[in-house]
C-alpha positions in Angstrom: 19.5 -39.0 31.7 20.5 -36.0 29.7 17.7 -33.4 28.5 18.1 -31.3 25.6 16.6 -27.9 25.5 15.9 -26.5 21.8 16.6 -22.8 22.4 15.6 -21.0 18.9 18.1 -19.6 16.1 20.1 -16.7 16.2 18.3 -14.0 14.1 21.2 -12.2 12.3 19.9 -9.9 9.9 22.8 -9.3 7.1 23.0 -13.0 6.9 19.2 -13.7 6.1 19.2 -11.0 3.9 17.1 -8.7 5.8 19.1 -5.6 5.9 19.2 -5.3 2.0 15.4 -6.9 1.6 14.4 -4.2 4.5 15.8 -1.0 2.8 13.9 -2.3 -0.8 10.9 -2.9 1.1 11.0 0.5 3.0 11.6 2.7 -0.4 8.6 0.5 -2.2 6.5 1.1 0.7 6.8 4.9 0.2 6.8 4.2 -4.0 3.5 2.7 -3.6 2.4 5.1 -0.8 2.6 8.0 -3.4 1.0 6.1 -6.0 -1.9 5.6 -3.7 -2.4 8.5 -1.7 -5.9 8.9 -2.9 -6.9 5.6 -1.6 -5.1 5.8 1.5 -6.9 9.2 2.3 -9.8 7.7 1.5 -9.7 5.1 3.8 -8.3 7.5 6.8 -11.2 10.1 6.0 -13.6 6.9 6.7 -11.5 6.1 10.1 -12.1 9.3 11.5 -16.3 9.9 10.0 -17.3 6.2 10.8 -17.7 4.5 14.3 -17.4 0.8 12.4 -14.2 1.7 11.4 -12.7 3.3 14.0 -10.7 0.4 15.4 -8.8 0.6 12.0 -5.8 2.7 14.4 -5.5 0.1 16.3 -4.7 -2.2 13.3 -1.0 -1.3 11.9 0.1 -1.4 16.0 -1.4 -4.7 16.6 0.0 -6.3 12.8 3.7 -4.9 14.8 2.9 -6.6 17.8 2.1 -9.9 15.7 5.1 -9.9 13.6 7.4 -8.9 17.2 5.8 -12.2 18.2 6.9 -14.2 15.5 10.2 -12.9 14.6 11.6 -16.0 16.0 10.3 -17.7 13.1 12.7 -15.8 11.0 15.8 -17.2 12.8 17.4 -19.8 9.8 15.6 -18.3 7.3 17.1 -16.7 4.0 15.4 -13.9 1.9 15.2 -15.2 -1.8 13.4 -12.8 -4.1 11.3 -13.6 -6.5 11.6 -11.3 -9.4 9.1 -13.4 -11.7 6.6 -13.4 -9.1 6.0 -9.7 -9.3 3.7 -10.4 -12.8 1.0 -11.3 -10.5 0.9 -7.7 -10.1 -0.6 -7.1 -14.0 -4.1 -8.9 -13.0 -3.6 -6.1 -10.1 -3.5 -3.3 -12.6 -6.3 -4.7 -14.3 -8.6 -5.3 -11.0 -7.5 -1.6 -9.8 -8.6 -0.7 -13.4 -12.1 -2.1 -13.2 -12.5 -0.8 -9.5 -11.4 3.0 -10.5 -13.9 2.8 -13.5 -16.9 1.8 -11.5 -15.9 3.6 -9.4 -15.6 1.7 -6.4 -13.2 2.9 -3.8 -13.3 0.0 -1.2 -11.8 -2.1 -4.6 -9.2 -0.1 -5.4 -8.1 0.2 -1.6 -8.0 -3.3 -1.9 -6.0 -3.9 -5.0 -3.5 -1.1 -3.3 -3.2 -3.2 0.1 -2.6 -6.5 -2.4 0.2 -4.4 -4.4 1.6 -3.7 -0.8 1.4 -7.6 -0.1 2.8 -8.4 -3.1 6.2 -6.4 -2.4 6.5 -8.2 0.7 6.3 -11.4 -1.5 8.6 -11.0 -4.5 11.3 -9.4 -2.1 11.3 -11.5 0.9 10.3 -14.5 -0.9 7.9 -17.5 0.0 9.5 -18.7 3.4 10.1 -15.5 5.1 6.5 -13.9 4.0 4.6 -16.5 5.7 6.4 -16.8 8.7 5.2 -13.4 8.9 1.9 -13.8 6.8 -0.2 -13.6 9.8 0.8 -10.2 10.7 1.2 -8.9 6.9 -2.2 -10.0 6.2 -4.1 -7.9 9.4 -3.3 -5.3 7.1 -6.2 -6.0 5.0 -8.2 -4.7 7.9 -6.8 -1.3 6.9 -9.3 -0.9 4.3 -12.3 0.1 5.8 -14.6 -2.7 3.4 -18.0 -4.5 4.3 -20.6 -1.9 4.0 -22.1 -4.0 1.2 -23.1 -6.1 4.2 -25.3 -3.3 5.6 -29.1 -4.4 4.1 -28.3 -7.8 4.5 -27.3 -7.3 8.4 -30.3 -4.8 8.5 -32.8 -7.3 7.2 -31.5 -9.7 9.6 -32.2 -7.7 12.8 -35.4 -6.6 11.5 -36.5 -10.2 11.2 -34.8 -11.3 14.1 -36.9 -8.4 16.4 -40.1 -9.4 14.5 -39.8 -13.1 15.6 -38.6 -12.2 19.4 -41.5 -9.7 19.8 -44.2 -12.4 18.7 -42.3 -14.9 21.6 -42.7 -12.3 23.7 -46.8 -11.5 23.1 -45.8 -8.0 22.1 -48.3 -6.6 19.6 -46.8 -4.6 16.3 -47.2 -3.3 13.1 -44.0 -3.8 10.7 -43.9 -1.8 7.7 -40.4 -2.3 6.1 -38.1 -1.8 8.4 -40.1 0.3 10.3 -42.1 -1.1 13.6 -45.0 -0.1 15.6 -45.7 -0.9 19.2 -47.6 0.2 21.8 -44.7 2.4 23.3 -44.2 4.5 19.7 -42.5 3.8 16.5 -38.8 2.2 15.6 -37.0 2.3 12.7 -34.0 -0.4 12.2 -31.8 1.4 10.6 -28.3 0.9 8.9 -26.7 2.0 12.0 -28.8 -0.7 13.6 -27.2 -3.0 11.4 -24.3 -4.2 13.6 -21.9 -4.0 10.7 -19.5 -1.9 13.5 -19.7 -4.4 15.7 -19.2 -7.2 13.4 -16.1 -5.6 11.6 -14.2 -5.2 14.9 -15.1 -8.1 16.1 -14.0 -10.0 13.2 -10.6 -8.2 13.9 -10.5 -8.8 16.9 -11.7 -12.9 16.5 -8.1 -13.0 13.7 -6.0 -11.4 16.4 -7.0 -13.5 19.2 -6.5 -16.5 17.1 -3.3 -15.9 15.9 -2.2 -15.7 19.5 -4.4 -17.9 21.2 -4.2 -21.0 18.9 -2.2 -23.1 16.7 -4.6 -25.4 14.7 -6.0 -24.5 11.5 -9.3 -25.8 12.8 -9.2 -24.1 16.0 -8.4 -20.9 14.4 -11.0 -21.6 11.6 -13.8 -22.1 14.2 -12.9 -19.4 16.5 -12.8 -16.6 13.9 -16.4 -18.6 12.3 -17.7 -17.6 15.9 -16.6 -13.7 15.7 -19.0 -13.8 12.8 -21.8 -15.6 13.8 -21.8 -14.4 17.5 -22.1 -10.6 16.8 -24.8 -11.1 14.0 -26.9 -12.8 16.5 -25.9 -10.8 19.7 -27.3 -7.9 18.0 -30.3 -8.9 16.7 -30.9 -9.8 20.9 -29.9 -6.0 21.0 -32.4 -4.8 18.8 -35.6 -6.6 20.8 -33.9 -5.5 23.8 -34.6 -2.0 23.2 -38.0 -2.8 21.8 -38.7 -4.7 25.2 -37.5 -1.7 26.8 -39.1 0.9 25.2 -42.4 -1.0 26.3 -41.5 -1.2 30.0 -40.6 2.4 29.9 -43.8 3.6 27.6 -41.6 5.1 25.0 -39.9 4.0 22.1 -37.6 7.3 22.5 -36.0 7.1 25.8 -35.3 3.5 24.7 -33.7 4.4 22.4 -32.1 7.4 23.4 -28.3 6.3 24.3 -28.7 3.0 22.0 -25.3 2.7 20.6 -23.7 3.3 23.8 -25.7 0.8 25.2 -24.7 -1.2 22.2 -21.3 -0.6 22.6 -21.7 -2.4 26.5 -23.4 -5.1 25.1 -20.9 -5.6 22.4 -18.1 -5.9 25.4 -19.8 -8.6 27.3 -20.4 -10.3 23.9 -16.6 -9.6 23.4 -16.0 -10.9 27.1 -18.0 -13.9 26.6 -16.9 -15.3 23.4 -13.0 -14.7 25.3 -13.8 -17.1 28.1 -15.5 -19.4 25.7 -12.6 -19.4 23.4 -9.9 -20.2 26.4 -10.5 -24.0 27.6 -9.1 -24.3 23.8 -6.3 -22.8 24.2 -2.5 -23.9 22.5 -0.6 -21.1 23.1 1.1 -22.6 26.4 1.7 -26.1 24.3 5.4 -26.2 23.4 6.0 -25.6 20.0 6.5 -28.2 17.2 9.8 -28.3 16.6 11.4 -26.2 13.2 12.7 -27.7 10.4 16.0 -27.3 9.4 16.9 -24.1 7.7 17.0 -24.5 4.2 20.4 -24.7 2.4 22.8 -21.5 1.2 21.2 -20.8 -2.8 24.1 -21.9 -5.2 26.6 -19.3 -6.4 25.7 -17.4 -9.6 23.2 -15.8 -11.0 22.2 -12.0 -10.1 23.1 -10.8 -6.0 20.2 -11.3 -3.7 20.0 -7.4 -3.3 20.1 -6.8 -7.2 17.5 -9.9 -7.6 15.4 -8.0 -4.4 15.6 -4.1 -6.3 14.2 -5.6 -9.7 11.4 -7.6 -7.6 10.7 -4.2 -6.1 10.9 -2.1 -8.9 8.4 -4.2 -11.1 5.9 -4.1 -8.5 6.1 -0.2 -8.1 6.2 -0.2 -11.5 3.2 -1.9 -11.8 1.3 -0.4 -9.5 2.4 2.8 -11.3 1.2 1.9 -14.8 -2.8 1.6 -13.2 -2.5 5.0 -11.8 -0.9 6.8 -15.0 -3.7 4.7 -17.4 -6.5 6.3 -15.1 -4.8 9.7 -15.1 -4.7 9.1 -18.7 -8.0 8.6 -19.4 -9.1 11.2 -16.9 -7.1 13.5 -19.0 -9.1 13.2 -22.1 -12.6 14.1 -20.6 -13.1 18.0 -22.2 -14.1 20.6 -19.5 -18.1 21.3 -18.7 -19.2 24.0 -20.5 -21.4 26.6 -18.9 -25.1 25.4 -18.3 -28.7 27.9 -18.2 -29.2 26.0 -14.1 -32.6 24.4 -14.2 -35.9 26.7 -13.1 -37.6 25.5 -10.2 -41.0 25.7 -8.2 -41.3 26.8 -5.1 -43.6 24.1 -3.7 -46.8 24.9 -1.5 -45.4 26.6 2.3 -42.2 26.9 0.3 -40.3 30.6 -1.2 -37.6 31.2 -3.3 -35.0 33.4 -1.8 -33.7 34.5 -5.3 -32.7 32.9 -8.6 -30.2 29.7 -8.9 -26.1 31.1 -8.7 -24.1 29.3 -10.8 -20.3 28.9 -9.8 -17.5 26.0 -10.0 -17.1 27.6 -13.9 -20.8 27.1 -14.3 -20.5 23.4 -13.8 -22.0 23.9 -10.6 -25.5 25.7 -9.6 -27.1 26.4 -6.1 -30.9 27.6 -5.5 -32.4 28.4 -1.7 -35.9 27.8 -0.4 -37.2 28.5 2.3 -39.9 25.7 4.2 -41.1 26.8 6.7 -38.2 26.8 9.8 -36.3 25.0 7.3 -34.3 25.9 4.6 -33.7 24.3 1.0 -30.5 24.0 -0.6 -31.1 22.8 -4.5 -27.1 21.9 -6.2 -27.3 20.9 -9.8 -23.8 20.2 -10.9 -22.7 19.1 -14.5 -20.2 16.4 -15.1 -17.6 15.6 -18.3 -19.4 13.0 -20.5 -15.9 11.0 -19.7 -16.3 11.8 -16.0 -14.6 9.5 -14.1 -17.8 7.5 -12.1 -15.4 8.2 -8.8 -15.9 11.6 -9.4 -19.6 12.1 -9.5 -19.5 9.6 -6.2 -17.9 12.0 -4.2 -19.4 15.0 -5.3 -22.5 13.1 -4.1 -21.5 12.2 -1.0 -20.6 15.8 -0.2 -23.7 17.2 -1.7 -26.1 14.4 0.5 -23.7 15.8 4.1 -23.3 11.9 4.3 -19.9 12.5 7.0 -22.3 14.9 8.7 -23.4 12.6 11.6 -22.4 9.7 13.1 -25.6 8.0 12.6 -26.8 7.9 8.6 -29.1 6.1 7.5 -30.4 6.0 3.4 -33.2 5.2 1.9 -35.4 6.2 -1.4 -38.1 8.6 -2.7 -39.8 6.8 -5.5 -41.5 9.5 -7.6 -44.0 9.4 -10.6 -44.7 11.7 -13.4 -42.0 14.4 -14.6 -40.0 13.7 -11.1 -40.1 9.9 -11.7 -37.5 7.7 -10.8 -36.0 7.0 -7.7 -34.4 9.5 -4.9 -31.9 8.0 -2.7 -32.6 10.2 0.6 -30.0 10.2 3.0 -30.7 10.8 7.1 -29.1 11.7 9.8 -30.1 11.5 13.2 -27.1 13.4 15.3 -27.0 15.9 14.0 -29.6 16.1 11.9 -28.9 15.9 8.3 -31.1 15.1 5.5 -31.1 15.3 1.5 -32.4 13.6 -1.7 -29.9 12.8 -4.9 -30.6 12.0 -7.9 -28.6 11.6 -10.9 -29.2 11.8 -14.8 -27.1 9.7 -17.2 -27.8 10.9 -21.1 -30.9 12.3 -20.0 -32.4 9.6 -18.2 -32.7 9.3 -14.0 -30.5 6.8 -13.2 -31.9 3.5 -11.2 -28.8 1.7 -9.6 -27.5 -1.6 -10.0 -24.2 -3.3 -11.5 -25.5 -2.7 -15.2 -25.4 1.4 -14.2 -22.4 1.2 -12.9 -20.6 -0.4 -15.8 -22.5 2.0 -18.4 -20.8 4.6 -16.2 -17.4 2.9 -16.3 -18.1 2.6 -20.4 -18.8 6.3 -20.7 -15.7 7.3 -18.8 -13.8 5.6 -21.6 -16.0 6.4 -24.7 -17.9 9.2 -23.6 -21.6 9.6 -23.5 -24.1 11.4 -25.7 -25.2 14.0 -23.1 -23.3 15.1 -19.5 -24.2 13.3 -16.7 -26.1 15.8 -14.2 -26.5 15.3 -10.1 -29.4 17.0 -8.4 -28.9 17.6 -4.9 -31.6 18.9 -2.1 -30.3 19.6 1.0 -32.5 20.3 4.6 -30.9 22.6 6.8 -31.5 22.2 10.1 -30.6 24.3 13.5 -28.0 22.4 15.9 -29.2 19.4 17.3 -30.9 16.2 17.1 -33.8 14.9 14.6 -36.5 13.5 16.5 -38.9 11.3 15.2 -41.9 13.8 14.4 -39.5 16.2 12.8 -38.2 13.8 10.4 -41.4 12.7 8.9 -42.5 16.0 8.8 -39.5 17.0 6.4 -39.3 14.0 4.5 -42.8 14.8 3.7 -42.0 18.6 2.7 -38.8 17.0 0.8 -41.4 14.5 -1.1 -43.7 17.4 -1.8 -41.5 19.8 -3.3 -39.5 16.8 -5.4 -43.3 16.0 -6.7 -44.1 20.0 -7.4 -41.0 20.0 -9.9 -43.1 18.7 -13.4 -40.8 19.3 -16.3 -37.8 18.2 -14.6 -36.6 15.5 -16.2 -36.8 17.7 -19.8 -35.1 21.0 -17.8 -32.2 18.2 -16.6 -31.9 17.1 -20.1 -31.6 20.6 -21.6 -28.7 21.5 -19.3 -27.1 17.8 -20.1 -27.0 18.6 -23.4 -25.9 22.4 -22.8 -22.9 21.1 -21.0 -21.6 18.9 -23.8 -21.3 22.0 -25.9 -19.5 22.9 -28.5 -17.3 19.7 -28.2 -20.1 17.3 -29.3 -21.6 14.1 -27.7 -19.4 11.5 -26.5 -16.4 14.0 -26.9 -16.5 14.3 -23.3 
């Protein structure tokens, strides 16, 4: 009785095509690198500010390691590009479009990792992208995406603690999301969430069934778990330091290392849902055996390496052609002219330390108050009536110190009268960091929502009657953390000198319309 032993095809790399396919690749890689340097600073500037997305160095190592242990699937295989294929890339442009204009980074990061996808495709072709699919595709987990989540997983936990603390007989007043008990006050917040959890262990659940199983269904159910798992495990979290906080008699020391103590809990969950996941195993099985490689292409027509360099250079080329369009229209918003900055009142316990400065070419003002032990920073900056929505994000997010601690947490202000509309405060616990923003479009606070967001995206192609104007206040605090007196206590003083600014909305309107200037509405 003979036995034969199926021992896996030579990999030769000018034969498959690889070595030509490989150079393309590499130059469109860098192409598309250039083209998307924003987004790709974006996303490392999140890496290195967020805990959730921390484990997003680990990613490009691990999506090596997955296609070193598939590059046996390669062996037969010949690269057949797919010039043609590369007009998927124009509903690209078009989605990058839309996510530039509403100014949603986490979109355009995503349209950028597709556009990267997409020369893997059209040069390598269909057979050799998915035998290395699994580890092209763990790129995706380079964009740092799924803060969206955040209420949704907040809302969750809350409701989860409220039912476990009625199981467990614990008396408590819930007010939103925050919670009395005996032992003091909670608040769930965003950081409560479990959305950093839940992203890495989503990556984690794709990685360990990539290598752990074969079966679509096995794979399926697995990475179904990483989801449903870590929701649940933290919401256990949450009443665990709720239960804690009422053996110990305070709510604070409970709750003092939490996300450390999170970060154990998450391991075990990790740990768990590992030895749950290996009585399933197929990675020991022998593998199915491989079809034959496919036959040689038929002589004529355009070289595979001149057929892989058009594939390539459409893509780029695409991908280029969404980034010139928004430069374009970026380019036609006229500059800000100089703005009177808005007079405010020093609320009651506050003073004025001088008049507003103007600077950034008078697009930009600054006030100072002082409150107290703390001290007020008012911004009031002036956009283009074309401003890109992008634009006005960021300069919120560095106006509102959001990368300013590790834990933030938001929220609103909802004020009446001259102040009205709605404040989206912004807290952080360590260090402390707190503001309120607001922002005017034509003259009128703006409320949130989709339907905001594409009036903004309309204006940065039309341009608006009046310039849009973000208000920023700003706490300063001395080094260290915010306790849970201390922040009610300046979210009061922020609330009471929002509420002592009557005639706001009319001295925000004046310098909306002062910044149009001589140019005219909707002139940008």
């Amino acid at each position: 009785m003979s036995v034969q032993v199926s021992m896996p095809l030579p990999l030769d790399l000018r034969n498959a095509g690889l070595h030509h396919a490989g150079l393309v690749i590499l130059a469109g890689l860098l192409l598309l690198g250039l083209v998307f340097r924003t987004e790709a600073m974006a996303a490392y500037q999140v890496w290195t500010e967020s805990t959730a997305y921390s484990h997003c160095f680990f990613v490009l190592p691990i999506a090596l390691y997955l296609a070193w242990d598939r590059r046996h699937g390669l062996a037969g295989l010949r690269v057949a590009p797919l010039p043609w294929l590369g007009l998927l890339g124009i509903p690209g442009v078009l989605a990058w479009l839309a996510a530039d204009r509403l100014g949603i980074m986490e979109g355009r990061q995503l349209v950028a990792m597709s556009f990267v996808q997409l020369l893997f495709l059209v040069v390598l072709g269909w057979r050799v992208w998915w035998a290395m699919s699994a580890a092209l595709l763990y790129l995706y987990f380079l964009v740092p995406f799924g803060a969206f989540v955040t209420p949704l997983l907040q809302a969750f936990t809350r409701d989860f603690t409220l039912v476990g603390l009625k199981v467990l007989g614990i008396p408590f007043y819930a007010d939103a999301f925050l919670i009395d008990t005996p032992s003091g006050r909670y608040f769930v917040a965003e950081a409560c969430a479990g959305l950093r959890f839940l992203i890495a262990a989503i990556a984690f659940g794709v990685l360990y069934s990539m290598l752990i199983y074969r079966s679509f269904t096995r794979r399926a159910l697995f990475m179904l778990a990483s989801i449903v798992i870590p929701i649940v495990a933290n919401g256990f979290r949450a009443l665990g330091i709720v239960g804690l906080g009422e053996v110990l008699g305070s709510a604070e020391a409970a709750a003092a290392d939490h996300v450390l103590y999170g970060w154990i809990f998450f391991s075990i969950v990790i740990l768990l849902l590992i030895l749950a996941g290996m009585p399933f195993r197929e990675d020991q099985q022998a593998e199915p055996p491989r079809p034959p490689p496919p036959p040689a292409p038929p002589a004529g027509g355009l070289a595979m390496p001149v057929r892989a360099a058009l594939a390539g250079v459409l893509v780029v080329g695409l991908a280029t052609s969404a980034a010139a369009t928004s430069a374009w229209l970026d380019g036609r918003a006229a500059p800000v002219s100089i703005a009177t900055p808005p007079t405010l009142v020093a609320a009651a316990g506050c003073s004025a330390t001088g008049p507003a400065t103007p600077y950034l070419g008078g697009r930009r003002s600054v006030a100072v108050f002082t409150c107290g032990p703390w001290r007020l920073l008012v911004t009031v900056q002036a956009f283009s009536t074309r401003a890109n929505p992008g634009t006005i994000a960021q300069a919120l997010r560095e106006l509102s110190h959001e990368g300013a601690s590790d834990e933030m947490e938001y929220g609103a202000i909802a004020m009446a009268g001259e102040t009205h509309g709605s404040w989206r405060l912004t807290i952080g616990s360590d260090p402390a960091a707190m503001s309120a923003t607001a922002l005017w479009l034509d003259g009128v606070p703006r409320q949130g929502g989709l339907a905001e967001r594409i009036r903004q995206a309309r204006a940065s192609i039309e341009g608006a009657r009046l310039a849009p104007v973000l208000m920023a206040v700003a706490v300063e605090f001395p080094p260290g953390r915010l306790g849970n007196a201390e922040r009610e206590q300046v979210q009061q003083m922020l609330t009471t000198f929002l509420a002592a600014q009557t005639g706001l909305s009319a001295a925000i309107g004046r310098v909306a319309q002062e910044a149009v200037g001589r140019h005219g509405a909707g002139a940008g």
